[in-house]
Structure formats: C-alpha cells, structure tokens
C-alpha positions as CSV (number, residue, x, y, z in Angstrom):
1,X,11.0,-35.6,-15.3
2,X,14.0,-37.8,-16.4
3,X,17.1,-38.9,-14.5
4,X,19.6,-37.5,-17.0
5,X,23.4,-38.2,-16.1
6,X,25.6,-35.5,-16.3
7,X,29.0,-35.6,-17.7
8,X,30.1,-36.1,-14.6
9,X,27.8,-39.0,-13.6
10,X,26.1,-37.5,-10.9
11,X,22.5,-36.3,-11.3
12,X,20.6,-33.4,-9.7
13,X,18.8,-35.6,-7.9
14,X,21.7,-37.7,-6.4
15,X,23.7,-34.3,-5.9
16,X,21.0,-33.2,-3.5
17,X,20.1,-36.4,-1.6
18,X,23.5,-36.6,-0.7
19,X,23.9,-33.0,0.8
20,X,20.8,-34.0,2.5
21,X,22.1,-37.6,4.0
22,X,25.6,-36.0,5.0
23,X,24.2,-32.9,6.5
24,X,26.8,-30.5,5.5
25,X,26.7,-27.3,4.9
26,X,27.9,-27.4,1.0
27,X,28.4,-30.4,-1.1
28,X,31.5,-30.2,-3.2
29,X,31.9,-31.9,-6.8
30,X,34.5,-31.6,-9.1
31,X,34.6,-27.9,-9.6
32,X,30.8,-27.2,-8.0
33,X,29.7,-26.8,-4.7
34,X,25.9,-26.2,-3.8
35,X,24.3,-25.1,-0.3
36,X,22.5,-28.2,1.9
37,X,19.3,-26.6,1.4
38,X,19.7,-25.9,-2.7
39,X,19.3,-22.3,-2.0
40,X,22.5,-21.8,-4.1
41,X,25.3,-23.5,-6.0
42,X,28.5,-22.2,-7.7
43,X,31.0,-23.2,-10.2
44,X,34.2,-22.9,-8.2
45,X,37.5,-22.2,-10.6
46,X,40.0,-21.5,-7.9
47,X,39.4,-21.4,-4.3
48,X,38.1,-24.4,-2.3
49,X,34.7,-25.2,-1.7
50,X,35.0,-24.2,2.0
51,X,36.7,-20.7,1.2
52,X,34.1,-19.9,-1.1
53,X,31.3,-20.7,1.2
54,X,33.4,-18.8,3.9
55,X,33.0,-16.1,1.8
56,X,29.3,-16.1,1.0
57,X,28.9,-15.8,5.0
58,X,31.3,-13.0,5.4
59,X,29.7,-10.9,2.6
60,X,26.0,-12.1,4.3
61,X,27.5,-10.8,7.7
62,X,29.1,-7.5,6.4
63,X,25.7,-6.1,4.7
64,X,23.0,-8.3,6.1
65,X,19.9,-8.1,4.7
66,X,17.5,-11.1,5.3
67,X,15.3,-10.5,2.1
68,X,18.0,-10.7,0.2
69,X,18.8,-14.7,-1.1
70,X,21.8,-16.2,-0.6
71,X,22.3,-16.3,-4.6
72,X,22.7,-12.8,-4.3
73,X,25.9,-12.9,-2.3
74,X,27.1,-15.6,-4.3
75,X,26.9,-13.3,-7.4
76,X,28.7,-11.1,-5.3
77,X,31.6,-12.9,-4.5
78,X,31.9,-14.9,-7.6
79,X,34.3,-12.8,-9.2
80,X,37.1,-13.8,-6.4
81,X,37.4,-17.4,-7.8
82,X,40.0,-16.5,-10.0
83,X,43.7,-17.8,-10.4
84,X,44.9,-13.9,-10.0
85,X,42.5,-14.0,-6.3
86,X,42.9,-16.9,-5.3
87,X,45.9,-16.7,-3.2
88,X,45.1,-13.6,-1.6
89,X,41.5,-15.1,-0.7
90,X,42.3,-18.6,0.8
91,X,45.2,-16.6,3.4
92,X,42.4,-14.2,4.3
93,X,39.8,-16.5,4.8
94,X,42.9,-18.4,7.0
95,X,43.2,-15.6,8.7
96,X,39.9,-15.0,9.7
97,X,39.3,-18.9,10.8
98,X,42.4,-18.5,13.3
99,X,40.4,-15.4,14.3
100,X,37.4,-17.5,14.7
101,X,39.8,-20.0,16.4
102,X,41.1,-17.3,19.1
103,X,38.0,-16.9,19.8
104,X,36.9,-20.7,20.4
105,X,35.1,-21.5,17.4
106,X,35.9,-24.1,14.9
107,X,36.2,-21.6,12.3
108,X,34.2,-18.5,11.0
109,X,31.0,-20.9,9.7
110,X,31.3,-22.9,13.2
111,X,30.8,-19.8,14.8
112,X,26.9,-19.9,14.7
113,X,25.1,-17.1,16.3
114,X,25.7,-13.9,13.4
115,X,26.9,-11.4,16.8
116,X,30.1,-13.8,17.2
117,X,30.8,-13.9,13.0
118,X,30.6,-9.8,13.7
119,X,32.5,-9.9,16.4
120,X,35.3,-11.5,14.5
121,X,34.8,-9.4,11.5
122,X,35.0,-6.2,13.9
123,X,38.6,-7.5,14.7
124,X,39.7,-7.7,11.3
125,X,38.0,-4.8,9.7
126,X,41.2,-2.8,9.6
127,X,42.5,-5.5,7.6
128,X,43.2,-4.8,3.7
129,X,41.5,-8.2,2.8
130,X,38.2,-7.2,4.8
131,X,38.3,-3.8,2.9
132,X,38.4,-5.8,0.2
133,X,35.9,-7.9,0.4
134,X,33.8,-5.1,1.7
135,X,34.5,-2.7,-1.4
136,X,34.0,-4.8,-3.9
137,X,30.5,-6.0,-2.0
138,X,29.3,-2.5,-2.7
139,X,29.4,-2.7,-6.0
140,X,28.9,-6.8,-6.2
141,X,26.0,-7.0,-4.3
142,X,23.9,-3.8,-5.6
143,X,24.5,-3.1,-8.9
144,X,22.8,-6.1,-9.4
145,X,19.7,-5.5,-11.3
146,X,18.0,-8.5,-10.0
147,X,18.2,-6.8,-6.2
148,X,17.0,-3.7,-6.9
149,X,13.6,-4.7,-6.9
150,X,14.1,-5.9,-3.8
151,X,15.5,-2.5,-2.4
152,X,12.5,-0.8,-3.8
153,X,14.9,0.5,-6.5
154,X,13.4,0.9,-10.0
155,X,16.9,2.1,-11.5
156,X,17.7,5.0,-13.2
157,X,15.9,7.8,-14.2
158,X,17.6,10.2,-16.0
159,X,16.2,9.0,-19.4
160,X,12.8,9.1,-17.5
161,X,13.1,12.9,-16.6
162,X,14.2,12.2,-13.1
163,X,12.7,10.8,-10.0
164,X,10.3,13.7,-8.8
165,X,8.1,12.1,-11.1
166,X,8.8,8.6,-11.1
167,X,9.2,7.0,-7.2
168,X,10.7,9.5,-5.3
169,X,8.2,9.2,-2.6
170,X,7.3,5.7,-3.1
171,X,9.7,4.0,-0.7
172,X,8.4,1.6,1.9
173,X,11.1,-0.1,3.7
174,X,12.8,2.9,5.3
C-alpha cells in the first residue's frame, strides 16, 4: 500500500496518527473533519468542525440506536452544512452549549454520560431548532437504504404483492 499525498499534502495515514497523538475527538483539515477512532469523516462546506460534530451527537442522542454506526448520523445531518443552514445551525448548536454550560459542562460533547446530553436536549425540545433537527432526522436517518437492513426492514413491497407474504412476521428485534 503506497503513501500517496493528497492535494492537500496530508496522507491517510498521517491524518489518522495525528487524531490519535492529539486525542481529540475530531481532527479538522481544510474543509474535512474525521472522528478519533476513523469510525466517520465528513466534508464540511459551512459549519465548523465542532458544530458538525455537535450535531452528529445530538442526532445520536435524539434516536439512539447502538447498532446503528456513527456514519449513519453523519449522512443524516449532512445536508445542514450548507451556506442557506449554516447560520441557523452554529446559533443553535450555541445555544445548546450555553445549555450544557448552565448545567456545568463544558459544552454538549463535554457532557459525557448520554442521561446529561438528554437532559439538556429535554430543556430545549420546545425549541424550533431541536424540532428541526429532530424532523429532518426522521426522514435523514431512515430513508436511508443502507439502515434498513439494519432495522430488519427489507423495503417496499407493493411491487411484491404486499408484506403478508414477504416478512410480515419475520421481525426479530421488537
């Protein structure tokens, strides 16, 4: 496997030794970020690294599912890191770091047990940035193809002639 450079100088490898030295929780690059374990890395267009990463663990914390991958949430929040977004996003991730603030926490990621995150969710979930970010989860996080499997979901089955005959007792994780 070859060290290629890219454009940027930086190679894959380099990228990921030095999340690993620093020990943070994203390492940011001109216009990328990537989590500390390589679980997941994003393109970032508009909001800041920390926002966006913010973000991934507010959409983890509002539908929590622990077989799901953190590349999944990603996906599901990509579509916030626009110019039009942006704005709105970076005051209510603000917003919800002072919340995590009042509370005694760094911010919403130095809040580390997921009970104090939901706690400071629960405060703001009359807000019309956690609505939101909640709506547009629904449809972000599982119209996803790639998730359905995941869900025990095998898609539609109108074409099929309907699910009496294809799954409609087959569910295992309920």
């Amino acid at each position: 496997m070859g060290t290629m450079k890219s454009p940027k100088g930086l190679t894959r490898r380099e990228l990921l030794s030095r999340a690993t030295a620093a020990g943070a929780t994203f390492v940011v690059g001109s216009g990328f970020m990537a989590a500390n374990d390589a679980a997941w890395a994003a393109e970032l267009n508009s909001l800041k690294p920390e926002t966006f990463a913010t973000l991934v663990q507010m959409a983890r914390d509002i539908y929590p599912h622990d077989h799901v991958g953190d590349e999944f949430y990603v996906v599901a929040v990509k579509g916030y890191d626009t110019a039009d977004a942006a704005e709105g996003i970076e005051a209510g991730i603000a917003a919800l770091n002072a919340a995590a603030q009042g509370r005694g926490h760094s911010s919403y990621l130095g809040a580390g047990w997921e009970r104090d995150r939901v706690d400071i969710l629960r405060g703001m979930e009359d807000s019309a940035f956690f609505q939101q970010i909640r709506g547009g989860l629904v449809t972000g996080l599982y119209n996803q193809k790639a998730v359905w499997p995941l869900f025990g979901y095998e898609g539609a089955s109108f074409e099929f002639g309907g699910y009496i005959d294809r799954g409609f007792n087959d569910i295992n994780w309920l």
